[in-house]
LOKOL-546614 format. One record per residue (C-alpha): residue number from 0; residue in three letters; x, y, z. Coordinates in steps of 0.02 Angstrom, whole numbers. Each point is the difference from the previous one (the first is absolute). Layout:
! LOKOL-546614
<site><resi>NUM</resi><resn>ALA</resn><east>X</east><north>Y</north><up>Z</up></site>
...
***
This chain:
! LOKOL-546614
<site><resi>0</resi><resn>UNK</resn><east>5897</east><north>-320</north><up>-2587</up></site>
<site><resi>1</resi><resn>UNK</resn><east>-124</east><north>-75</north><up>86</up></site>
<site><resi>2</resi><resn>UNK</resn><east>-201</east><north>16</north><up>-73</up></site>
<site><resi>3</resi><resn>UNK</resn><east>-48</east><north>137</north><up>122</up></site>
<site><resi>4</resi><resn>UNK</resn><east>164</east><north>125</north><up>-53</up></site>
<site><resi>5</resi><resn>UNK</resn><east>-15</east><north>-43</north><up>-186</up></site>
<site><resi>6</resi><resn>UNK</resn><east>-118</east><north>135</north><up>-108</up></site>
<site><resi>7</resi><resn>UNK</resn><east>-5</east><north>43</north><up>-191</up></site>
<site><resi>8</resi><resn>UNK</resn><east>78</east><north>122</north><up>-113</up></site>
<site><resi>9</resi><resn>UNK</resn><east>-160</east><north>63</north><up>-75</up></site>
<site><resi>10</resi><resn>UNK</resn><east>34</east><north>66</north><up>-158</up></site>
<site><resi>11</resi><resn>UNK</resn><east>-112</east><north>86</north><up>-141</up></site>
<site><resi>12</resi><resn>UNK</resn><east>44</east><north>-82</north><up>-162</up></site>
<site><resi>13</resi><resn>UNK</resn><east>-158</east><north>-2</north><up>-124</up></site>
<site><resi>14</resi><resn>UNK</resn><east>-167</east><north>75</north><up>-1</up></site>
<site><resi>15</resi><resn>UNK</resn><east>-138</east><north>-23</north><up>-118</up></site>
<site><resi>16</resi><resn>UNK</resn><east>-92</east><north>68</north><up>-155</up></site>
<site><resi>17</resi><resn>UNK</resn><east>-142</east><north>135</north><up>79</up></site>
<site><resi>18</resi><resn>UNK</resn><east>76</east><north>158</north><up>51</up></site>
<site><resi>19</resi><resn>UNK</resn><east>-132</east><north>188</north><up>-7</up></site>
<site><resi>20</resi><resn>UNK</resn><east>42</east><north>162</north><up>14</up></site>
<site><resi>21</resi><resn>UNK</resn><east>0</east><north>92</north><up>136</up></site>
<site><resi>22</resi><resn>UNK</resn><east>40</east><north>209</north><up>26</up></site>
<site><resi>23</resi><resn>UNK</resn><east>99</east><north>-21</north><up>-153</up></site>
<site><resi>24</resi><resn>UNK</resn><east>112</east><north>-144</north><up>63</up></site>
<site><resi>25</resi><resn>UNK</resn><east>-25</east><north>-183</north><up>-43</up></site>
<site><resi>26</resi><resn>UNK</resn><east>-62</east><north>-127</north><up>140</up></site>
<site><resi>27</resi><resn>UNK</resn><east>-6</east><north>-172</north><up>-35</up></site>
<site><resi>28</resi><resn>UNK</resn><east>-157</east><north>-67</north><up>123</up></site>
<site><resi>29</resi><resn>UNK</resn><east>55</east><north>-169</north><up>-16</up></site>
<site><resi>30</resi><resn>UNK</resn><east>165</east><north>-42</north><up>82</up></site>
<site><resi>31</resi><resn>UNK</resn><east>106</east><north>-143</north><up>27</up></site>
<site><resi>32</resi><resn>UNK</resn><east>144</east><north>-28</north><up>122</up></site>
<site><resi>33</resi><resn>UNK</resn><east>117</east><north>-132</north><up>-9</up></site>
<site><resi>34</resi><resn>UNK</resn><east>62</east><north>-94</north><up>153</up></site>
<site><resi>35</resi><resn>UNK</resn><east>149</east><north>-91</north><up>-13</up></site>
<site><resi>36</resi><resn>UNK</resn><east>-13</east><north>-177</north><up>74</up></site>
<site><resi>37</resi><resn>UNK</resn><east>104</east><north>-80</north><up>140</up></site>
<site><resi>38</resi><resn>UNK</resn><east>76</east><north>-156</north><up>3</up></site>
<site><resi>39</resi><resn>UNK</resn><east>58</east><north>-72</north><up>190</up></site>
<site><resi>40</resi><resn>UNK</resn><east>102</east><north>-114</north><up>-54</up></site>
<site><resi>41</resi><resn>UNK</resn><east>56</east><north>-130</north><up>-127</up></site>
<site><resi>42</resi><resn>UNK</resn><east>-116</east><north>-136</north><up>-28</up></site>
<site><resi>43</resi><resn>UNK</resn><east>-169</east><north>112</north><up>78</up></site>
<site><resi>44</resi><resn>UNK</resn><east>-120</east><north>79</north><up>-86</up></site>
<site><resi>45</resi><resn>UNK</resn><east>12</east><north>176</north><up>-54</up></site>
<site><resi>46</resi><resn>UNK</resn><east>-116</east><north>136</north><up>96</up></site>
<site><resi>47</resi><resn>UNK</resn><east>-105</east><north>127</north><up>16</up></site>
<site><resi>48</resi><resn>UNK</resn><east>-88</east><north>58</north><up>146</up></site>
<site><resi>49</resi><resn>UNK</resn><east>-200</east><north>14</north><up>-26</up></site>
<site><resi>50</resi><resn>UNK</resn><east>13</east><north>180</north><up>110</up></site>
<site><resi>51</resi><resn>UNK</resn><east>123</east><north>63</north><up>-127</up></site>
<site><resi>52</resi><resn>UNK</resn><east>-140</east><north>-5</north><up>-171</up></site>
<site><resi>53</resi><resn>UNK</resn><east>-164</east><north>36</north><up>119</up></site>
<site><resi>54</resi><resn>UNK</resn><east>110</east><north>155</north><up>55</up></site>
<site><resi>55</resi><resn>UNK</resn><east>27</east><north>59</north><up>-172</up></site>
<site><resi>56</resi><resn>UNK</resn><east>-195</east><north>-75</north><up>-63</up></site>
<site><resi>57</resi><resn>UNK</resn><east>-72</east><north>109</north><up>132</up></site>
<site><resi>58</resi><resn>UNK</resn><east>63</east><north>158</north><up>-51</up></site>
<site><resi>59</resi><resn>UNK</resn><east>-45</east><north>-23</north><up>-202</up></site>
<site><resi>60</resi><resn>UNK</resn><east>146</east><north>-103</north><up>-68</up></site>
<site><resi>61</resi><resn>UNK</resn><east>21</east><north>-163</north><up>-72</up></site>
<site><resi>62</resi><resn>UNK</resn><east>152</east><north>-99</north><up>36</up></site>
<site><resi>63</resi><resn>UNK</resn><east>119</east><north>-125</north><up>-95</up></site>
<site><resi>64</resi><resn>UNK</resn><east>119</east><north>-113</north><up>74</up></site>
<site><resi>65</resi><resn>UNK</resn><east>178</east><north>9</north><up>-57</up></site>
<site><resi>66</resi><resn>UNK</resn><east>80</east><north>-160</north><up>-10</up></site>
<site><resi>67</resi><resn>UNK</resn><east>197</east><north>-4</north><up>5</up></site>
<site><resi>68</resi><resn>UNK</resn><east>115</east><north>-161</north><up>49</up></site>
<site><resi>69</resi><resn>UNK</resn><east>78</east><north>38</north><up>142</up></site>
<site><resi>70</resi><resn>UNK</resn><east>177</east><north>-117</north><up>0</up></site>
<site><resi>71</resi><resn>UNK</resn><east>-31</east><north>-42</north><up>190</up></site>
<site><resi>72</resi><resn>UNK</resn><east>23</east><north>49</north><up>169</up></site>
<site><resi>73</resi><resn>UNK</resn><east>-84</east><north>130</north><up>73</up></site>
<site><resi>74</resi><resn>UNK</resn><east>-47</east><north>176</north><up>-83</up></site>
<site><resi>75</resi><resn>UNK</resn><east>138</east><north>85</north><up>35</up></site>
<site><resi>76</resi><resn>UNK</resn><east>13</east><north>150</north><up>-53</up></site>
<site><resi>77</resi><resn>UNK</resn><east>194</east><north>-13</north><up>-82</up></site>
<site><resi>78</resi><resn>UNK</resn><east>-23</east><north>-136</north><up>-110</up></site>
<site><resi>79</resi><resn>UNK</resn><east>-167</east><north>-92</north><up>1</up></site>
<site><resi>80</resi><resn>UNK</resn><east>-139</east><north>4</north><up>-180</up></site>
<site><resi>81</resi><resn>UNK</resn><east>-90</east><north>109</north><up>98</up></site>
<site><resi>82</resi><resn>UNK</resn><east>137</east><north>144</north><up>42</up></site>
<site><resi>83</resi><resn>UNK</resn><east>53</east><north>-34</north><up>-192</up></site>
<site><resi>84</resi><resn>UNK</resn><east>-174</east><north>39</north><up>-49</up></site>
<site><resi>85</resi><resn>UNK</resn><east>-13</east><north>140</north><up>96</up></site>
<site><resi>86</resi><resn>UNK</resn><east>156</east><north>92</north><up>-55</up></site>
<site><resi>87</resi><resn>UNK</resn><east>-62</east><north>-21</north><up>-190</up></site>
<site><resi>88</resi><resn>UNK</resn><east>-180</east><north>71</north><up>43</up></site>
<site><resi>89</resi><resn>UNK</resn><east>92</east><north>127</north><up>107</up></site>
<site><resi>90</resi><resn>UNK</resn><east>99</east><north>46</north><up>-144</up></site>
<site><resi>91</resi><resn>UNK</resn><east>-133</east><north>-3</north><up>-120</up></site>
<site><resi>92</resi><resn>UNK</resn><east>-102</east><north>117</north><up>118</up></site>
<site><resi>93</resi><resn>UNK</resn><east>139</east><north>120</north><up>7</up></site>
<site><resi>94</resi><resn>UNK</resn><east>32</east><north>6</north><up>-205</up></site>
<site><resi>95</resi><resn>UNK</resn><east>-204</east><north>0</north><up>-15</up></site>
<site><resi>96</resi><resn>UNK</resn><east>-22</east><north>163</north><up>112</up></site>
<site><resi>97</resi><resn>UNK</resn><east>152</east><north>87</north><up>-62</up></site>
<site><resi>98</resi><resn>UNK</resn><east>-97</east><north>-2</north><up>-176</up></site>
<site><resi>99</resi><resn>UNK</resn><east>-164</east><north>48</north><up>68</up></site>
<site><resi>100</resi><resn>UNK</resn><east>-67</east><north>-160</north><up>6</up></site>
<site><resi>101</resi><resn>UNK</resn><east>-95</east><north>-20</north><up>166</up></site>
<site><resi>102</resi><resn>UNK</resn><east>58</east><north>-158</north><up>85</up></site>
<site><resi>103</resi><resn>UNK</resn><east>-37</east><north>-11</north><up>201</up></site>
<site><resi>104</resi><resn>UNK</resn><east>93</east><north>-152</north><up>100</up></site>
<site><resi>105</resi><resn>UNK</resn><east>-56</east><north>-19</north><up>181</up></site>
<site><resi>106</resi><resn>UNK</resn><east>116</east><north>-100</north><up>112</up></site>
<site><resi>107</resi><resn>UNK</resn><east>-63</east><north>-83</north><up>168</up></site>
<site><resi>108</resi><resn>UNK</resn><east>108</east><north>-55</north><up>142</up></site>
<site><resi>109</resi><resn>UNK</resn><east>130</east><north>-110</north><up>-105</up></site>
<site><resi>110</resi><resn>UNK</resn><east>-66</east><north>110</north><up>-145</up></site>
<site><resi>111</resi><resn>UNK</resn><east>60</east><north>172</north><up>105</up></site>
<site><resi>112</resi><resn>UNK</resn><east>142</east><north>-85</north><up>35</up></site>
<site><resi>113</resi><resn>UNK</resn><east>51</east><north>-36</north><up>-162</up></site>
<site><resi>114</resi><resn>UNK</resn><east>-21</east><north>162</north><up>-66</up></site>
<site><resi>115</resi><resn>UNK</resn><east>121</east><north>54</north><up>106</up></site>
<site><resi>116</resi><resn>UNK</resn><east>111</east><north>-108</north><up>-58</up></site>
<site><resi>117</resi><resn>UNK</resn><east>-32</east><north>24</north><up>-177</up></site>
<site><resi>118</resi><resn>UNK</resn><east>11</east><north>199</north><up>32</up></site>
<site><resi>119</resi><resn>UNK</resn><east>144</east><north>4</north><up>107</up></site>
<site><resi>120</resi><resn>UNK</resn><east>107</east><north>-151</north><up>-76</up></site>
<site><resi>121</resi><resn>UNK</resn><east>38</east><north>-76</north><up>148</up></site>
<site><resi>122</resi><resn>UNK</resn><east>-90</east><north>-83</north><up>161</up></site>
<site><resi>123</resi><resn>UNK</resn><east>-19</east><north>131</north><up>155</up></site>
<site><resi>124</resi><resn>UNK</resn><east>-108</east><north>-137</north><up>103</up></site>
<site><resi>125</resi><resn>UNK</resn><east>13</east><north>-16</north><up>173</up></site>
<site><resi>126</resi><resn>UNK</resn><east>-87</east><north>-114</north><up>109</up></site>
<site><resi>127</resi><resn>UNK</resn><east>-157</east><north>67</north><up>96</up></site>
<site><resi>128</resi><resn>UNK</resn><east>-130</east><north>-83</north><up>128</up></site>
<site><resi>129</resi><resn>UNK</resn><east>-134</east><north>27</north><up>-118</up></site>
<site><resi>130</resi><resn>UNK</resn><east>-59</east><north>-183</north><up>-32</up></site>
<site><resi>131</resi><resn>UNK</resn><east>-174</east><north>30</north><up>40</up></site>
<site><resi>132</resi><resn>UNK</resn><east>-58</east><north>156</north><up>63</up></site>
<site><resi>133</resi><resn>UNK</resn><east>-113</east><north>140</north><up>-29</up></site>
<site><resi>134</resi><resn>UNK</resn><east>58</east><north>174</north><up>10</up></site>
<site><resi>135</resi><resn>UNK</resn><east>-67</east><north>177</north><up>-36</up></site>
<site><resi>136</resi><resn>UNK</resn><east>85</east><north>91</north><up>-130</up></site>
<site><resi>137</resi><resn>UNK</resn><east>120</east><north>147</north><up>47</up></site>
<site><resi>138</resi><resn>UNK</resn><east>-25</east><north>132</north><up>-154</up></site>
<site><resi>139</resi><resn>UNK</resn><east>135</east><north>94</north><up>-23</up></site>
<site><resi>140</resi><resn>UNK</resn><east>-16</east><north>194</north><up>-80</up></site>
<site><resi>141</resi><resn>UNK</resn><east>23</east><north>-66</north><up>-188</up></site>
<site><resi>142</resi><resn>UNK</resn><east>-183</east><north>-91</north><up>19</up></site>
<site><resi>143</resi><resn>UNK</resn><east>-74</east><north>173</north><up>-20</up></site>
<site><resi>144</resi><resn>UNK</resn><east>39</east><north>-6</north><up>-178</up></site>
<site><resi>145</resi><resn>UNK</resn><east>-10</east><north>-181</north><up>-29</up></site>
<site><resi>146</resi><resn>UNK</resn><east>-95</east><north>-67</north><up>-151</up></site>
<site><resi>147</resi><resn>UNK</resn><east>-49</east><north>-156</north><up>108</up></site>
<site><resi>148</resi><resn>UNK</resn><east>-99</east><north>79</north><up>153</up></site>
<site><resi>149</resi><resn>UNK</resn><east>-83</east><north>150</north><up>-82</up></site>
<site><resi>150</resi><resn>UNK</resn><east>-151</east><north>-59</north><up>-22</up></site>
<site><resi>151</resi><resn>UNK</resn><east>6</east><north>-79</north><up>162</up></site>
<site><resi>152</resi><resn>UNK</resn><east>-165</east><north>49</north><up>117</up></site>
<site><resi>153</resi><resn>UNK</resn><east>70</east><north>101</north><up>144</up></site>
<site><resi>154</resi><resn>UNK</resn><east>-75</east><north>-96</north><up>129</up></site>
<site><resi>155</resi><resn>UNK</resn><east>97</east><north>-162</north><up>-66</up></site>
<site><resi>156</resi><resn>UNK</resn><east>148</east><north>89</north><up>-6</up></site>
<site><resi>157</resi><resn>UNK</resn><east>-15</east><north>41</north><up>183</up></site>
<site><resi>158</resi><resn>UNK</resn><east>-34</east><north>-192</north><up>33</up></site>
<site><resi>159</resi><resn>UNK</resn><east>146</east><north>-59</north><up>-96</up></site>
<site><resi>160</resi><resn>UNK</resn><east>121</east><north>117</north><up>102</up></site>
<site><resi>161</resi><resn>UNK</resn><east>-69</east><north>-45</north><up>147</up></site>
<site><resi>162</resi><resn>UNK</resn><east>-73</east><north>-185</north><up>20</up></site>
<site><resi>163</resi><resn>UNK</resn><east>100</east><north>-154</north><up>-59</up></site>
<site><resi>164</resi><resn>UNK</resn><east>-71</east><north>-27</north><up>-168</up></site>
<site><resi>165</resi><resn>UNK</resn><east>128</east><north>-50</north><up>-114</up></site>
<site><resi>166</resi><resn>UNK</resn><east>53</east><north>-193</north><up>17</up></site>
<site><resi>167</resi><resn>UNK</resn><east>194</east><north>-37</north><up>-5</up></site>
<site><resi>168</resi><resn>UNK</resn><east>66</east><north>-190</north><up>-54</up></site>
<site><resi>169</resi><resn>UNK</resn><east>171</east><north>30</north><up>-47</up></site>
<site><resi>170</resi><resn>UNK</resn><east>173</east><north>-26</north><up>100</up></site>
<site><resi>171</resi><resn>UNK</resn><east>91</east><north>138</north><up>-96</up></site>
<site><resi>172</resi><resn>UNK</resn><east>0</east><north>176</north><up>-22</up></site>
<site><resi>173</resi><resn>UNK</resn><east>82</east><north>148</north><up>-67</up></site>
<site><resi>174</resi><resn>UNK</resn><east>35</east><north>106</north><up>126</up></site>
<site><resi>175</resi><resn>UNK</resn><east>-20</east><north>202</north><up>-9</up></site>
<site><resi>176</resi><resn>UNK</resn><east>183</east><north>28</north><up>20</up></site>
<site><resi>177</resi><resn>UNK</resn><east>62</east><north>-102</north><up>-126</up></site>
<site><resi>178</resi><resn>UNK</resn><east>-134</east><north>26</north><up>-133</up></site>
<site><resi>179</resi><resn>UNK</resn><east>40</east><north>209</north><up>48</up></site>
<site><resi>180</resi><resn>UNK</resn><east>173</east><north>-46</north><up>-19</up></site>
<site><resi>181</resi><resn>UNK</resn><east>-18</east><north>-91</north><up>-184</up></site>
<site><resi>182</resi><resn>UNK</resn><east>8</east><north>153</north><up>-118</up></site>
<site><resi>183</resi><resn>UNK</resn><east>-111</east><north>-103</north><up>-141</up></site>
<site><resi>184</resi><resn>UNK</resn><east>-145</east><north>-58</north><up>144</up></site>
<site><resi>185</resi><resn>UNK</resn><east>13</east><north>200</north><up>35</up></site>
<site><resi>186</resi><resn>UNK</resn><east>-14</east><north>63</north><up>-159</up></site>
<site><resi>187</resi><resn>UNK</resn><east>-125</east><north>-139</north><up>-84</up></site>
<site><resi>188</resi><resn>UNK</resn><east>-152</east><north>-15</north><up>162</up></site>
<site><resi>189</resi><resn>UNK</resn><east>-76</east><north>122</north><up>86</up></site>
<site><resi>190</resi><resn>UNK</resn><east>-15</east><north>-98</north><up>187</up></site>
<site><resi>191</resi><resn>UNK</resn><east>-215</east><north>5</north><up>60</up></site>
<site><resi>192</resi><resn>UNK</resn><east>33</east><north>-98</north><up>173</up></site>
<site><resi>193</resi><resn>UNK</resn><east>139</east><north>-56</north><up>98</up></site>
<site><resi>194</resi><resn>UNK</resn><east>-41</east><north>-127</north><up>146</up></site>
<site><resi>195</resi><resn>UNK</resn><east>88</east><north>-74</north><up>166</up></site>
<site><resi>196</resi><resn>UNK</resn><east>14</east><north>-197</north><up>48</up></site>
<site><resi>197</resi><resn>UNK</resn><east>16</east><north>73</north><up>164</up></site>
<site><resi>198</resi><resn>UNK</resn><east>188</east><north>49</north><up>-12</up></site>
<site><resi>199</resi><resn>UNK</resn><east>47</east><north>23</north><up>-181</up></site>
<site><resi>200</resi><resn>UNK</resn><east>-96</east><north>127</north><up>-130</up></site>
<site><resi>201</resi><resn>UNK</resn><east>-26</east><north>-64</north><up>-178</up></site>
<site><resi>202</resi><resn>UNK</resn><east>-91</east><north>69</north><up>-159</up></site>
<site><resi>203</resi><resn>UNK</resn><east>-175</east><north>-79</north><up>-15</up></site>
<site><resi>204</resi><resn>UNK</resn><east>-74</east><north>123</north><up>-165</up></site>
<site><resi>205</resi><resn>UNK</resn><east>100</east><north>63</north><up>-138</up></site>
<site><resi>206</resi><resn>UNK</resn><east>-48</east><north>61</north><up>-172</up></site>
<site><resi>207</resi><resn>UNK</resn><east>108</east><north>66</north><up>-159</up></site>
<site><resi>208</resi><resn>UNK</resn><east>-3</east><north>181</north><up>22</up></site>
<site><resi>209</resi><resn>UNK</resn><east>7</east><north>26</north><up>-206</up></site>
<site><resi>210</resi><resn>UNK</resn><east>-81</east><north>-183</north><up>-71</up></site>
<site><resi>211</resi><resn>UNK</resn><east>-143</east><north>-111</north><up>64</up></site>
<site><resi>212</resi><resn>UNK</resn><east>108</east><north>-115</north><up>86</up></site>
<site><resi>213</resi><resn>UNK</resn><east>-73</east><north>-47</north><up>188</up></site>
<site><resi>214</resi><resn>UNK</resn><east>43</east><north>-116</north><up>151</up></site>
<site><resi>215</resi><resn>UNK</resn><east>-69</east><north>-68</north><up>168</up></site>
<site><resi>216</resi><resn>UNK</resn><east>96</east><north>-92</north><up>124</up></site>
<site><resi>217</resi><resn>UNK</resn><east>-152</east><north>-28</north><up>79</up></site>
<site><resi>218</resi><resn>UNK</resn><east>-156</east><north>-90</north><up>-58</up></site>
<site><resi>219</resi><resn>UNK</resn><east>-151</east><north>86</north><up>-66</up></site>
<site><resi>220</resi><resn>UNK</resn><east>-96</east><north>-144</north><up>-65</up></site>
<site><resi>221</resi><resn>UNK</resn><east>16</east><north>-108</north><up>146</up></site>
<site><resi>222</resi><resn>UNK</resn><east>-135</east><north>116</north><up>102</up></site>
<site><resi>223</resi><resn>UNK</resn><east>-153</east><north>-65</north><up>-114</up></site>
<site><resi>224</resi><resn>UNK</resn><east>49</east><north>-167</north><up>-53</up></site>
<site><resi>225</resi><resn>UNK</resn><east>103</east><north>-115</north><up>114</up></site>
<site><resi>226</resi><resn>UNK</resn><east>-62</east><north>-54</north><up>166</up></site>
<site><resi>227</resi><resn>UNK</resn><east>138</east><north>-103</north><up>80</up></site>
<site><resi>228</resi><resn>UNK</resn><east>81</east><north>107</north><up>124</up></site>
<site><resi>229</resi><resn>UNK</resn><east>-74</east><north>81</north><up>135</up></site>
<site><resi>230</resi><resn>UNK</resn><east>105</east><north>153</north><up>-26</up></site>
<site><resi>231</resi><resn>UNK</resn><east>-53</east><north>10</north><up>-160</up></site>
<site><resi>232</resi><resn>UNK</resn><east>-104</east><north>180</north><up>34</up></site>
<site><resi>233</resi><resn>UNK</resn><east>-213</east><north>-12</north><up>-77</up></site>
<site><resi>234</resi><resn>UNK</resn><east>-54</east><north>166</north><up>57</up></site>
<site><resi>235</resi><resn>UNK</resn><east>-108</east><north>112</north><up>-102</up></site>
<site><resi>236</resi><resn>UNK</resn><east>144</east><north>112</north><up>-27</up></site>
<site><resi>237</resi><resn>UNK</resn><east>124</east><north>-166</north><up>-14</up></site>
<site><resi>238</resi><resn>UNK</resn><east>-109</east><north>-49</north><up>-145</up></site>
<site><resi>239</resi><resn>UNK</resn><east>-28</east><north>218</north><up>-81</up></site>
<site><resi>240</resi><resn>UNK</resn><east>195</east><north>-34</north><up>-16</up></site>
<site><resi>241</resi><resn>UNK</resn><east>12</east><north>-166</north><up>-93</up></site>
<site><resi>242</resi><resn>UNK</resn><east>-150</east><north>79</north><up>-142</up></site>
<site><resi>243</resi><resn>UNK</resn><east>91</east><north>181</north><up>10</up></site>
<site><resi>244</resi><resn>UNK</resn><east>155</east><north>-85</north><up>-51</up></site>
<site><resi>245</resi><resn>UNK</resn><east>-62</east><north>-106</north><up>-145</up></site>
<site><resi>246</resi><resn>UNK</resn><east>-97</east><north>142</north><up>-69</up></site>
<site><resi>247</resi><resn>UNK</resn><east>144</east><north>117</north><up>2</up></site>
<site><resi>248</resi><resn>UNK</resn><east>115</east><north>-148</north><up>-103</up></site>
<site><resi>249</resi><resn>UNK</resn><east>-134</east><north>-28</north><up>-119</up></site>
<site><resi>250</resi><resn>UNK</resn><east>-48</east><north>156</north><up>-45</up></site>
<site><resi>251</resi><resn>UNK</resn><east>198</east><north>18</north><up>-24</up></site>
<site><resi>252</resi><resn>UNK</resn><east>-29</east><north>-144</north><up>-122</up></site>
<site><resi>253</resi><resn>UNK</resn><east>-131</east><north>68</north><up>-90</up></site>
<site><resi>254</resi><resn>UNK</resn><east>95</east><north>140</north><up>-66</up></site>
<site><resi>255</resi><resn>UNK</resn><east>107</east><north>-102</north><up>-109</up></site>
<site><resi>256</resi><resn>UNK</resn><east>-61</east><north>-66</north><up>-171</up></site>
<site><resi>257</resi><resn>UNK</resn><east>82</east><north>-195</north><up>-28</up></site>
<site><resi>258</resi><resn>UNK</resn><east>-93</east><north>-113</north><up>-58</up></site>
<site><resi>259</resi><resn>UNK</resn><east>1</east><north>-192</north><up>-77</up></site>
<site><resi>260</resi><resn>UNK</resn><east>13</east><north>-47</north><up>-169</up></site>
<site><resi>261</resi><resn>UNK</resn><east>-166</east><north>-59</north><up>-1</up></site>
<site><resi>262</resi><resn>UNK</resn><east>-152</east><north>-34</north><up>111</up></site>
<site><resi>263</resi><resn>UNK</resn><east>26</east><north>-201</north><up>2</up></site>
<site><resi>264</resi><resn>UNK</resn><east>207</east><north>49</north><up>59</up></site>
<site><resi>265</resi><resn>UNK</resn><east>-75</east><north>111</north><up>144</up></site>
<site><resi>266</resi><resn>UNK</resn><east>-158</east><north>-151</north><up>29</up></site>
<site><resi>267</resi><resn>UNK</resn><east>144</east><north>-141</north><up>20</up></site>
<site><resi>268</resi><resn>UNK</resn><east>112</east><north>112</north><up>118</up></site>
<site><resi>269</resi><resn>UNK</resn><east>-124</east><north>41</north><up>121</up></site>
<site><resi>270</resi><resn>UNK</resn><east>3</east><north>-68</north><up>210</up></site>
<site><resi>271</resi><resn>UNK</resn><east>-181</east><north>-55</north><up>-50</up></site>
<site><resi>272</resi><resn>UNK</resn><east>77</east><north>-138</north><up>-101</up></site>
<site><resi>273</resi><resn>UNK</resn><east>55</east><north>-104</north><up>172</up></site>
<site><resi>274</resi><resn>UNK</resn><east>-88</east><north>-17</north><up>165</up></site>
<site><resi>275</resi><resn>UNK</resn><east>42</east><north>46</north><up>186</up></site>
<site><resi>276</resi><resn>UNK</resn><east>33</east><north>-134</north><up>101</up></site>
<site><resi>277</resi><resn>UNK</resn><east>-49</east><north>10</north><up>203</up></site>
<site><resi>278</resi><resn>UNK</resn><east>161</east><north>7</north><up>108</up></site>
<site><resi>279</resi><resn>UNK</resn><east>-58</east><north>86</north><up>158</up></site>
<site><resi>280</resi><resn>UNK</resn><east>25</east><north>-149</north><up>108</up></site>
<site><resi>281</resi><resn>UNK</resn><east>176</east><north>-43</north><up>-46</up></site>
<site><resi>282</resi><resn>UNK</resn><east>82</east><north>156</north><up>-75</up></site>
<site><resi>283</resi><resn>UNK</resn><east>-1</east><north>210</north><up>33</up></site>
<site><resi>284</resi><resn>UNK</resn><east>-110</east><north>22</north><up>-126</up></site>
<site><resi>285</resi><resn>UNK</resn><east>-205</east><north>-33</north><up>-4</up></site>
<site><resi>286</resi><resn>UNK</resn><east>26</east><north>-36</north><up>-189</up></site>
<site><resi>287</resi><resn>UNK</resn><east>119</east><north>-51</north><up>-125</up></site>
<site><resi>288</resi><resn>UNK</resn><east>29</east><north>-2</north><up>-196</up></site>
<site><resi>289</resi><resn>UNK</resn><east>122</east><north>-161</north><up>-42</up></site>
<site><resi>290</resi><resn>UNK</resn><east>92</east><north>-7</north><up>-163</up></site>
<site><resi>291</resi><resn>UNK</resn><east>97</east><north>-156</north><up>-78</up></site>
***
């Protein structure tokens, strides 16, 4: 994978110790995602992209970096510590929510893809011309009762079927006929948005019709926060899309009740203990977040 395709399984582990009431149903008002961070290569430092936490930090959330040892080679999504991380949170989500313990896990581009992985127990990817490109989103009829997009202003949703908002870096894809085709994909996601590379249609937006379990093969974060690329999209309604999306995830977040041990755990986990470096001029990314 090359910097550009790679993305993050973001996953909702822990959140901390204030939580009110609200219409009878507890709402914790201070949320904290994890991200899981990536690792290139042996010998590199470990990563996490700056637009990844400001994402999160502009909707409400706080964010802690997960830090796994990946045993080399690139994250693949078969064997690598990050695909072995994300099966046990996946796992742990499922067991969570089957008890009524609200857990949400977001996946973005090799995120979405590893859901479906994880879901369907084996790889459907095919190879798309998607390395770079902005597209509009074509909803399909299950968006009408999507959890993701109700709260969506009209007028953006308009824009985002219409105007090439959503930013695509990856080189695979599931397409529509083979997730359709996988009984568990089927059963497990209700599909948002399907999109073309020009020849071949893929699913772009899923979500877990019966547990708060979400992906996007496309970017959402990238519209604010990374500058790199020209087709990176900066409209008004480019940008509506990157805050609507973080505020729908972290009000998902809010709704469940983890916590830390205890306040100096949650103080010593936190992003805020490490600084962004600048990589604009040498890297896809404006900012980065390096780990030993």
């Amino acid at each position: 994978m090359t910097l550009i395709s790679v993305s993050f399984f973001s996953l909702f582990l822990q959140i901390i110790l204030y939580a009110i009431v609200a219409g009878g149903h507890r709402i914790n008002d201070c949320p904290i995602i994890a991200q899981e961070v990536y690792n290139p290569s042996p010998g590199k430092n470990s990563y996490i992209a700056a637009s990844y936490v400001k994402y999160l930090e502009s909707a409400g959330a706080r964010v802690v970096p997960v830090i796994i040892l990946f045993p080399g080679g690139g994250a693949s999504i078969f064997s690598s510590g990050y695909a072995k991380a994300a099966g046990v949170f996946y796992r742990l989500a499922l067991e969570a929510n089957s008890e009524g313990d609200y857990f949400p896990v977001w996946g973005t581009c090799l995120g979405f893809e590893q859901l479906t992985l994880l879901t369907s127990g084996k790889s459907l990817l095919s190879h798309t011309n998607t390395s770079g490109v902005a597209l509009p989103l074509n909803f399909t009829k299950e968006m009408k009762d999507s959890r993701m997009f109700k709260d969506f202003p009209e007028d953006l949703m308009t824009s985002l079927a219409n105007e090439p908002l959503t930013e695509n870096s990856h080189q695979w894809s599931v397409t529509t006929p083979d997730f359709t085709a996988n009984q568990q994909l089927k059963e497990f996601y209700r599909i948002l948005s399907t999109n073309l590379d020009g020849q071949t249609e893929f699913v772009s937006t899923v979500e877990a019709y019966n547990i708060p379990i979400y992906g996007t093969q496309w970017h959402p974060e990238k519209n604010a926060f990374e500058w790199s690329h020209a087709y990176i999209p900066h409209s008004s309604a480019a940008i509506k899309t990157t805050f609507y999306m973080a505020q729908f995830f972290v009000n998902e977040a809010r709704k469940s009740l983890h916590k830390f041990s205890s306040q100096e755990e949650e103080q010593n986990a936190l992003i805020y203990n490490y600084q962004p470096t600048y990589t604009g001029a040498k890297s896809s990314f404006e900012q980065m977040y390096f780990f030993d």
